[in-house]
C-alpha positions as CSV (number, residue, x, y, z in Angstrom):
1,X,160.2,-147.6,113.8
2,X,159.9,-144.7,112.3
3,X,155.1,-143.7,111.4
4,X,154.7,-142.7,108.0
5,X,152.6,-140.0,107.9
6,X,149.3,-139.6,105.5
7,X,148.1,-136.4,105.7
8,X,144.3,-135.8,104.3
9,X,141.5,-132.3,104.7
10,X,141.0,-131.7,108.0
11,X,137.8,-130.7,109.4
12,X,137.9,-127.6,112.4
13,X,137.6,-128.5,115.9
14,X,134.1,-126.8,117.7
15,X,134.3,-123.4,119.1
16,X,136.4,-124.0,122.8
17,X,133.1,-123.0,124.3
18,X,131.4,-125.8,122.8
19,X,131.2,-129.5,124.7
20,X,131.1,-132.5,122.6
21,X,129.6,-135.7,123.4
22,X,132.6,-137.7,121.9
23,X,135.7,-137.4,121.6
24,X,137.4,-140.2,119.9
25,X,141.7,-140.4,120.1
26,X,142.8,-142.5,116.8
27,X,141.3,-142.7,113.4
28,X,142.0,-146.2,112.3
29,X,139.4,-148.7,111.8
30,X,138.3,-149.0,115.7
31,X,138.4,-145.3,116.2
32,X,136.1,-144.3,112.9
33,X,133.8,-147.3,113.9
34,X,133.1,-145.8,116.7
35,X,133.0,-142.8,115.8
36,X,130.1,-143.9,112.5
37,X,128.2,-145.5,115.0
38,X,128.2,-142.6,117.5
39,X,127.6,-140.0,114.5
40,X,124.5,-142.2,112.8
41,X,123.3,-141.6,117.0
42,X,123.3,-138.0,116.3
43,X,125.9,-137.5,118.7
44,X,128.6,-134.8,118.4
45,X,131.9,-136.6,117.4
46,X,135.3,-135.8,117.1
47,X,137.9,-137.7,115.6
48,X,141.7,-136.3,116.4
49,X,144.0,-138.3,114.1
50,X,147.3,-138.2,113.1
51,X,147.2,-139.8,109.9
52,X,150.3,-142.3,110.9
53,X,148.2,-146.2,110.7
54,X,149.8,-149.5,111.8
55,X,149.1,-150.9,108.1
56,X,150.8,-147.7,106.4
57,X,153.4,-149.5,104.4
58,X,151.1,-152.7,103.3
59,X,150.0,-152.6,99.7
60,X,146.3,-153.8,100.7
61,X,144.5,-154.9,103.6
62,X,143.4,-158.8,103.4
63,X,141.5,-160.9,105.4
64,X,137.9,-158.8,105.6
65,X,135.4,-160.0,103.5
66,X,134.3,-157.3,101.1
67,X,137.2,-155.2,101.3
68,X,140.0,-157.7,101.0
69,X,142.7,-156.6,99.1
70,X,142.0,-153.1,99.6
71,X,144.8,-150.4,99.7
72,X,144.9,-149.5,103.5
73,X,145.0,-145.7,102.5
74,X,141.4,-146.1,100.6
75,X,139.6,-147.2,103.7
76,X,140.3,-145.0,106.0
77,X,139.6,-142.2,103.3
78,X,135.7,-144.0,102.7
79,X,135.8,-144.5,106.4
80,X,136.3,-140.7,106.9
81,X,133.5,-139.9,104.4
82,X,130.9,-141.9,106.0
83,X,131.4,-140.5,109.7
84,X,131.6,-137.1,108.0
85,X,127.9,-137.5,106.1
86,X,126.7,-138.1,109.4
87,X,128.2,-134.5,111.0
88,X,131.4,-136.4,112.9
89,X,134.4,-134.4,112.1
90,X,137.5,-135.7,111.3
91,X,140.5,-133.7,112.2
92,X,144.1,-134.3,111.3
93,X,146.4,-133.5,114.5
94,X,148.7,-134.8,117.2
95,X,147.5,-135.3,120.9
96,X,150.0,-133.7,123.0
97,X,147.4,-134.6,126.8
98,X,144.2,-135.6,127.8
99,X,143.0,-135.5,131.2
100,X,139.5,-135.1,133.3
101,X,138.0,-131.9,133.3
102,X,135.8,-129.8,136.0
103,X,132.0,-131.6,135.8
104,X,129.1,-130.1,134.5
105,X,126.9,-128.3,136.6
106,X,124.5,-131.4,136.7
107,X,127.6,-133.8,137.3
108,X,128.5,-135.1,134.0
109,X,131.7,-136.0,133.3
110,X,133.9,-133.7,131.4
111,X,137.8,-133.9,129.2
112,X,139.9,-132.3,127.8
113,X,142.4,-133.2,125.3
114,X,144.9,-130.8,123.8
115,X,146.5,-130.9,120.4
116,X,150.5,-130.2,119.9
117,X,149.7,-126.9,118.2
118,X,147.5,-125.7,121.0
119,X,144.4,-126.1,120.0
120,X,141.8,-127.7,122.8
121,X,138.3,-129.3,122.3
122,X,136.2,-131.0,125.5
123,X,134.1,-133.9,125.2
124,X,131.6,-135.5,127.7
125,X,133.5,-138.9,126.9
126,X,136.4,-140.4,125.4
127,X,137.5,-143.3,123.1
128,X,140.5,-144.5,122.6
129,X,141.6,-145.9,119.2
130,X,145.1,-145.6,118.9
131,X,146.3,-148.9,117.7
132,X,150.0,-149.8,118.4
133,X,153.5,-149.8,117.0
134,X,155.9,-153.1,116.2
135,X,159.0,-153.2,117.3
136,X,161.2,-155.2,115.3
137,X,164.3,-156.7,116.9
138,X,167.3,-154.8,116.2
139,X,168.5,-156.3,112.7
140,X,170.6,-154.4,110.6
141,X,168.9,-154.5,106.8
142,X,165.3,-155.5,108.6
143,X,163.4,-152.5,109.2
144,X,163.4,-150.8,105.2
145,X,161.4,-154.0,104.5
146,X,158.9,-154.2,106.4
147,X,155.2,-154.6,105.4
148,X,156.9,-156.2,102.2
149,X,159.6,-158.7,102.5
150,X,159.2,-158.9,106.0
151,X,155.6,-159.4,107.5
152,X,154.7,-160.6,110.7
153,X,150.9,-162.0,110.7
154,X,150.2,-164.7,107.8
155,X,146.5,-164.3,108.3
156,X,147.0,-160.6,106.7
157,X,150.1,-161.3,104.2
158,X,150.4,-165.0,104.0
159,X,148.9,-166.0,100.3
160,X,151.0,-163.5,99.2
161,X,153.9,-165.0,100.1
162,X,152.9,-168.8,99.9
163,X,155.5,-170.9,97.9
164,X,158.6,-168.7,98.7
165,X,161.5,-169.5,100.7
166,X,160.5,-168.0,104.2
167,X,162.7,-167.7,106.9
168,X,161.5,-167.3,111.0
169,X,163.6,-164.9,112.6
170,X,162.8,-165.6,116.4
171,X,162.2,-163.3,119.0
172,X,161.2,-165.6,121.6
173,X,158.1,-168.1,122.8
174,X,155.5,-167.0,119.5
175,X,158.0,-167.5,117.4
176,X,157.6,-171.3,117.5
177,X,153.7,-171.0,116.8
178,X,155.1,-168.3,113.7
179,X,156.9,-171.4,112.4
180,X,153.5,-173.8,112.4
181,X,151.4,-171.5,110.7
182,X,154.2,-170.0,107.5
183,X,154.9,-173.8,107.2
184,X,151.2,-174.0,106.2
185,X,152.1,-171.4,103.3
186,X,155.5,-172.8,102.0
187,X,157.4,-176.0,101.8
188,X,160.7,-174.2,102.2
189,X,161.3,-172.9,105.9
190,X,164.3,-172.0,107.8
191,X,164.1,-170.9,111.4
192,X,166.9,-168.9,112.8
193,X,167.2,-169.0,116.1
194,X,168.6,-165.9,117.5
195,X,169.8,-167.3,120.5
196,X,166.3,-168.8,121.2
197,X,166.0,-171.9,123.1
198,X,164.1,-175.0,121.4
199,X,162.9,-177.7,123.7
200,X,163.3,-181.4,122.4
201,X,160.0,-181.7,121.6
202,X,159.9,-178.8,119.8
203,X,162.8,-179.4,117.8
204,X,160.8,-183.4,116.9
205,X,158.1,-181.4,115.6
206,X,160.2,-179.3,113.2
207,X,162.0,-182.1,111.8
208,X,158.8,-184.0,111.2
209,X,157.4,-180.8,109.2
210,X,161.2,-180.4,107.7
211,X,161.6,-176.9,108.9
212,X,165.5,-176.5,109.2
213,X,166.8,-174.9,112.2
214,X,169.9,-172.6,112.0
215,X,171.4,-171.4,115.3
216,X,173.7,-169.7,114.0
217,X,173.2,-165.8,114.5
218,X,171.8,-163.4,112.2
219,X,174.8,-160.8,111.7
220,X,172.1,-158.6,108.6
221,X,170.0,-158.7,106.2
222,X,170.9,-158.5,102.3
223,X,169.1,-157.3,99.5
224,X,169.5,-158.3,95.9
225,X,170.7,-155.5,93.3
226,X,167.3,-154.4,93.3
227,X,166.9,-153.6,96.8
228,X,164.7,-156.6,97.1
229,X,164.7,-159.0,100.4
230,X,167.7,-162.0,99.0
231,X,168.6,-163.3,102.4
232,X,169.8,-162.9,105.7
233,X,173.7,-163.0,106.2
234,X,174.9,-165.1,109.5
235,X,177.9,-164.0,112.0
236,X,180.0,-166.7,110.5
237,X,179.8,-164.6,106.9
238,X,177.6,-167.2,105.3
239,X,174.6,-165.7,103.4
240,X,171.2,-167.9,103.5
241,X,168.7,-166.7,100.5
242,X,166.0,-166.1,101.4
243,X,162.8,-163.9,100.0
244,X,160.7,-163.7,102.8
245,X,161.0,-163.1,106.6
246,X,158.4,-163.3,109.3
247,X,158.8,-162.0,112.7
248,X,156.5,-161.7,115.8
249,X,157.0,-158.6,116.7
250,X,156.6,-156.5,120.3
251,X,154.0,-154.7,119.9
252,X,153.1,-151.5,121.9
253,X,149.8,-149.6,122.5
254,X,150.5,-146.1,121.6
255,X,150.1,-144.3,125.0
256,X,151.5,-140.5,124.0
257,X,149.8,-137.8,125.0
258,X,147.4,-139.8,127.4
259,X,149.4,-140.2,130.5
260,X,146.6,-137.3,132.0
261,X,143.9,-139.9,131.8
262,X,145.4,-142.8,134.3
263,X,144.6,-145.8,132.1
264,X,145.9,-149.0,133.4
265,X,148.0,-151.0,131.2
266,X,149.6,-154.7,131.1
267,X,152.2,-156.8,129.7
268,X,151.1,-159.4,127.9
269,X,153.5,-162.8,128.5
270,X,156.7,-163.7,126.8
271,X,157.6,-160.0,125.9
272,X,155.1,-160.4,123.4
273,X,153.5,-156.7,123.9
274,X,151.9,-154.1,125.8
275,X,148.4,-152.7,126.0
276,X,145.8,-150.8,127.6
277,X,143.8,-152.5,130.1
278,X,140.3,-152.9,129.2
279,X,137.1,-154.8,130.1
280,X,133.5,-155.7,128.0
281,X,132.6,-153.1,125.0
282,X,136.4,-151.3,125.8
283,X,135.3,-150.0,129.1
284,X,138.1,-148.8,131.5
285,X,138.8,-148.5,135.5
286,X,138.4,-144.7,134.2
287,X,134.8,-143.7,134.2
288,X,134.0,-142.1,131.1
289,X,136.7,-143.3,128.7
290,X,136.6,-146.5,127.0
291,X,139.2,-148.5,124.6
292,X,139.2,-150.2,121.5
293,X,140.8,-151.6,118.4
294,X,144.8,-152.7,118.4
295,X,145.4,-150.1,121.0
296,X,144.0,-153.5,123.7
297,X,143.3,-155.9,121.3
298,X,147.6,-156.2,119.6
299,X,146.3,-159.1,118.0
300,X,143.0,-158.0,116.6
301,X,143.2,-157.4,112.7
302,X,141.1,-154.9,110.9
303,X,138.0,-156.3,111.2
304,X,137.8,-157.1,114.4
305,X,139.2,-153.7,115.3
306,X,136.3,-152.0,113.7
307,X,133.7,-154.6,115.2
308,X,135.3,-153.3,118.8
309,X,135.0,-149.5,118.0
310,X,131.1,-150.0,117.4
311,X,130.7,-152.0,120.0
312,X,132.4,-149.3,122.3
313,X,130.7,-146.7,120.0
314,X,127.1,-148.0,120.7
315,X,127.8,-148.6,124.3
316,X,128.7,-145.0,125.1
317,X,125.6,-144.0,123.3
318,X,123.5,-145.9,125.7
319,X,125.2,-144.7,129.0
320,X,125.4,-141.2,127.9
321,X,121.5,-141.4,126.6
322,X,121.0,-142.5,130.3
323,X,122.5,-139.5,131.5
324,X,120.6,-137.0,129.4
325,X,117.6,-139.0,130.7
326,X,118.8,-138.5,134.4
327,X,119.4,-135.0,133.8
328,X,116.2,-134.0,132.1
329,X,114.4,-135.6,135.2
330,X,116.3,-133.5,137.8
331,X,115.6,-130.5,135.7
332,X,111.8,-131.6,135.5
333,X,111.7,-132.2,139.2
334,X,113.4,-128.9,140.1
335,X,110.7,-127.0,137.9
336,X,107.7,-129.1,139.3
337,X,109.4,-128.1,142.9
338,X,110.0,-124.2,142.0
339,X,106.3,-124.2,140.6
């Protein structure tokens, strides 16, 4: 799928002679969490984001308290704002690498990640927040609706969508779990198969909650003479209305541009996803670069994502506050020594 692209006032990158303490790769919830709580540390922070969020095409975010309902677009503008009140600059650009760098004189660990127009910046440390991308199946019709008439998580669009006729189009395992949850939200649910096996049991526990099951396969999806979601039409020419789809979707950390820094990654089972490896507060098998947000967490929704960047946030403030303390003890030993 095509990222829809908000673009906002950038800030400048330091000097190429300047070091930062962070950088941070992402500027969704996780990445400008981290960043706020890195920033209100007094460290030097840099955000490089390309302005293209998971969330673009929903109307608002739901399911964080305070800010549910909130237009997506609104904030990660506020967001912005506070890590810029705090010195953390914000700037609007495309990662084209990121890889280690020569150390410090003292040993500290150095990076440098490079935009697509050429312009550099190094950072003692990085974080990566760069969510992920869904990839729909391959449904002619499906895509131009999604983040309206099709959704995929009915913790973040499900009132809105309660009482219509839904329909499941499966992509596999999760797709069964899809159907328990959206038959919490509407009487009136049709799972299409798509060549999907259902076990016995599984097809008992669908009759008892009256979800039909259609096998037949999904040939497109038609809109009504507004454009709007009306159904899906089936290989054998039949059209079943319907106003709603949900699909689980594959979802894939966004990894471009940061093949330099050697992340591990892992597939999650049933071809539900994959992401970048990560262990407690987002640290890595890289030393010096830590993860957070969708980008390891594909099923952590906004809140959770921005919990993760602070935790990752506050943890690299406390190893790198150990490392200014190691260094200003060799430098105080080495002046005691020359005196």
């Amino acid at each position: 799928m095509s990222a829809q692209t908000f673009r906002y006032e950038s800030d400048e990158l330091p000097a190429e002679t300047e070091t930062v303490d962070v950088v941070v790769i992402g500027g969704g919830a996780g990445g400008l969490n981290g960043a706020l709580m890195l920033a209100r540390s007094r460290r030097s922070v840099v955000v490089i984001d390309s302005g293209t969020p998971r969330n673009a095409p929903a109307a608002a975010m739901h399911g964080f308290i305070v800010l549910d309902g909130t237009p997506p677009p609104e904030i990660l503008e506020r967001g912005r704002q506070q890590v810029r009140q705090y010195g953390g600059r914000i700037v609007f650009g495309e990662v084209a690498s990121a890889e280690p760098a020569a150390p410090s004189a003292e040993g500290d660990l150095r990076f440098t990640v490079s935009l697509t127009d050429g312009r550099t910046v190094t950072a003692r440390r990085v974080l990566v927040a760069t969510g992920l991308r869904d990839v729909l199946p391959e449904v002619p019709g499906l895509a131009e609706h999604w983040g309206h008439g099709v959704v995929h998580c009915p913790y973040c669009h499900g009132w809105e969508v309660r009482d219509e006729p839904i329909g499941i189009l499966a992509t596999g395992p999760a797709s069964v779990h899809h159907a328990w949850l959206f038959r919490q939200l509407t009487d009136d649910l049709i799972y299409f198969t798509r060549g999907t096996d259902l076990d016995a049991d599984t097809h008992a526990r669908f009759a008892a909650r009256h979800i039909r099951i259609i096998e037949t396969p999904v040939q497109e999806v038609v809109n009504d003479e507004n454009g709007a979601l009306a159904g899906v039409r089936l290989t054998d020419g039949s059209v079943v209305e319907r106003r709603v789809l949900a699909v689980a979707t594959r979802m894939q950390a966004r990894s471009e541009g940061l093949e330099g820094l050697k992340l591990p990654m892992e597939d999650l089972p049933d071809n539900m996803g994959r992401r970048f490896a990560s262990a407690m507060a987002g640290t890595t098998e890289i030393p010096g670069v830590w993860v957070a947000g969708n980008a390891t967490d594909l099923t952590a929704q906004v809140g959770a994502s921005a919990a993760a960047g602070a935790l990752a946030g506050s943890h690299i403030n406390a190893l790198l506050a150990a490392a200014d303390t190691d260094a200003a003890l060799t430098a105080a030993q080495s002046e005691n020594t020359a005196a």
